[in-house]
N, C-alpha and C positions, 0 to 999 in steps of 0.2 A: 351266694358269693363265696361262702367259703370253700363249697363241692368246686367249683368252677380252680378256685386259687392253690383246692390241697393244701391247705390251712393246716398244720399237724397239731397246733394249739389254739383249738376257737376262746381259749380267754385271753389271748395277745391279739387278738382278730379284733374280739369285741373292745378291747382297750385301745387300744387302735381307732376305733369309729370313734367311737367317743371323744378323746383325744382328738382328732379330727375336725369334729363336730364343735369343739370348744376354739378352734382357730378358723372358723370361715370367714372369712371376710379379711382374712391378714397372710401378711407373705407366705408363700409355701417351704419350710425347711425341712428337710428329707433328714436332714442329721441329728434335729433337735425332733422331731417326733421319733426317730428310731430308739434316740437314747432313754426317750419317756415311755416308749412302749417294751422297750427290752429289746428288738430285732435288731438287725442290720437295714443300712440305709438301703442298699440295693431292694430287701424284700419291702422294706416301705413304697420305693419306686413302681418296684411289680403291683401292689397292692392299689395303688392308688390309679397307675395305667387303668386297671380292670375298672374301679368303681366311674371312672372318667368314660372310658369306652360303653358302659352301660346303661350311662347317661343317669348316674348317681350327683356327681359332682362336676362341675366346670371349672376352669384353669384360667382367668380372667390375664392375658398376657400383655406387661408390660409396652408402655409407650417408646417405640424405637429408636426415636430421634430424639437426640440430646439439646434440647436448649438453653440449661442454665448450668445446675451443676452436674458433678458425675450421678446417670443414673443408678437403680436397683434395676437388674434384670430379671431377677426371680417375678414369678408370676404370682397372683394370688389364689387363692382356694373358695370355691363357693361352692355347698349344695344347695341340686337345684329343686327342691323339696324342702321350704321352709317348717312344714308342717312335722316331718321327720325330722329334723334340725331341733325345733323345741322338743319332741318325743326323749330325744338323745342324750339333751340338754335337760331335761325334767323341769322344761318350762310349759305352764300352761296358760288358762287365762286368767286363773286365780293370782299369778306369780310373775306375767310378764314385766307389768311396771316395776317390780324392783328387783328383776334377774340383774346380775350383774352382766349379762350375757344381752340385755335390752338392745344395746343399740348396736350390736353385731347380725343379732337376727334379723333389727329393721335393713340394715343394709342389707343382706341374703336374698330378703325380700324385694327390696326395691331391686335388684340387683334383676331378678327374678322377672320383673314386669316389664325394664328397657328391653330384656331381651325376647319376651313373647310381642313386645310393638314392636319392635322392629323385625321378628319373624313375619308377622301382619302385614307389617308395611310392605314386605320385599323388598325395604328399604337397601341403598347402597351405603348404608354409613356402617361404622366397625366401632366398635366397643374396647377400650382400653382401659388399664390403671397408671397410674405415677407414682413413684415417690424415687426424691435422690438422696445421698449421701449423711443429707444432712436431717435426713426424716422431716422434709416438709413432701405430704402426702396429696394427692387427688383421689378422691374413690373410682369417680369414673370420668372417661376422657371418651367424647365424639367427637368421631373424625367424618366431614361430611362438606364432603364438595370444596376440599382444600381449607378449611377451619377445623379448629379446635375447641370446642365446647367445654364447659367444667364442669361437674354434676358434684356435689357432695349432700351425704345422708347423713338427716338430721332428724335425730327421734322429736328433739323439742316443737312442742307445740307455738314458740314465740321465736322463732331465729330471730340474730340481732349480728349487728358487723364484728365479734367476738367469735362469730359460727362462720363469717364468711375472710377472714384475715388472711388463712393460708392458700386459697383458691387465689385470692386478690393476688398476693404475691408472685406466683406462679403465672400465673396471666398476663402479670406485670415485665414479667424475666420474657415470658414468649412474645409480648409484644416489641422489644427490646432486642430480641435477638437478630441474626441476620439470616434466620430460615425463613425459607419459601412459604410455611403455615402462616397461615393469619388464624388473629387470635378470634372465638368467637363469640360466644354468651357464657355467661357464669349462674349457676345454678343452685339455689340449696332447694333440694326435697326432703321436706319435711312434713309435719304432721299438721301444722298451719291451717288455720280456718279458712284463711282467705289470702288471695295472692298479691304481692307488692312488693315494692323495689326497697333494695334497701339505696343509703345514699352513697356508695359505692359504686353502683351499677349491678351489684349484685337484685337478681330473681330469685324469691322464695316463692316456691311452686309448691304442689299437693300431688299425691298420686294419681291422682283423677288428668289432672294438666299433661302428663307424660306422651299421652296421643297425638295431641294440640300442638308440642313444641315444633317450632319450626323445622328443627333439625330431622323431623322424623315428617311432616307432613311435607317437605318439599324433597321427599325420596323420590 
């Protein structure tokens, strides 16, 4: 990567990955990792085009359509190599349960797996994030046959309506609004032994259920 970029300093390159590597799963700012790595934002830009077209990292881009408050339009950052993610990150298996980095990787992960089902599937649904102004977030947003699904990743092993509060919310706002989406399932994926509702309406799923969901078997 660096022959390819003409890197004139591979220890700004490699701080840089790194760096990187410690925000996947969170918005993407070009100004705020330029200022941490020492570059300019434009060579952040270049830098990050190349690892995207390589198919290093993925740009998980924001939900279009405004239904509640003003959105964020920045997109988020994922690499799509969890295993190089903890490398990066100097987590392993000795150290994952108490990286502080735990439940960014699980996202990466999960993040990882909608996207191989639904290459599978040759599904028609599309992959989004949320969040608005007011930092209430969605990790992930399916868009599929005119509905809106809500995915949120949860390393815990016990979700409880505390994990599913701000998905509710938001769901809440879409179903409310006066756009043409209808709202559709609400999701927490987590690490959960076994699957069941919470009294919300909320679904807590496993990785294993991901294939299963309706969203992806009625492509």
């Amino acid at each position: 990567m660096r022959q390819i970029l003409n890197v004139a300093n591979p220890r700004d390159f490699e701080r840089f990955i790194r760096i990187l590597a410690s925000r996947s799963g969170s918005i993407l700012n070009k100004t705020e990792i330029a200022k941490d790595v020492g570059v300019s934002a434009k060579t952040i830009g270049q830098w990050i085009s190349v690892l995207e077209t390589s198919g290093q990292i993925v740009l998980l881009e924001p939900w279009f359509q405004n239904f509640s408050k003003r959105i964020i339009k920045s997109p988020k950052i994922y690499f799509c190599d969890s295993g190089l993610l903890c490398f990066l990150l100097g987590v392993d298996q000795l150290n994952l349960e108490t990286s502080p980095f735990v439940g960014m990787i699980w996202e990466t992960f999960l993040f990882a797996e909608l996207r191989k089902t639904d290459a599978f599937r040759n599904s028609t649904i599309k992959l989004w994030t949320y969040r608005d102004k007011s930092a209430n977030e969605v990790d992930f947003i399916v868009e599929h046959k005119g509905k809106l699904s809500f995915i949120e990743a949860k390393w815990t092993e016990l979700p409880n309506l505390k994990h599913s509060s701000t998905i509710k919310t938001i769901y809440e706002q879409l179903k409310n609004s006066t756009t043409s989406w209808q709202a559709g399932n609400r999701y927490l994926l987590s690490r959960s032994h076994n699957v069941y509702p919470l009294s919300d309406g909320t679904q807590v799923i496993r990785i294993q259920d991901i294939p299963h969901l309706k969203e992806f078997k009625d492509s």
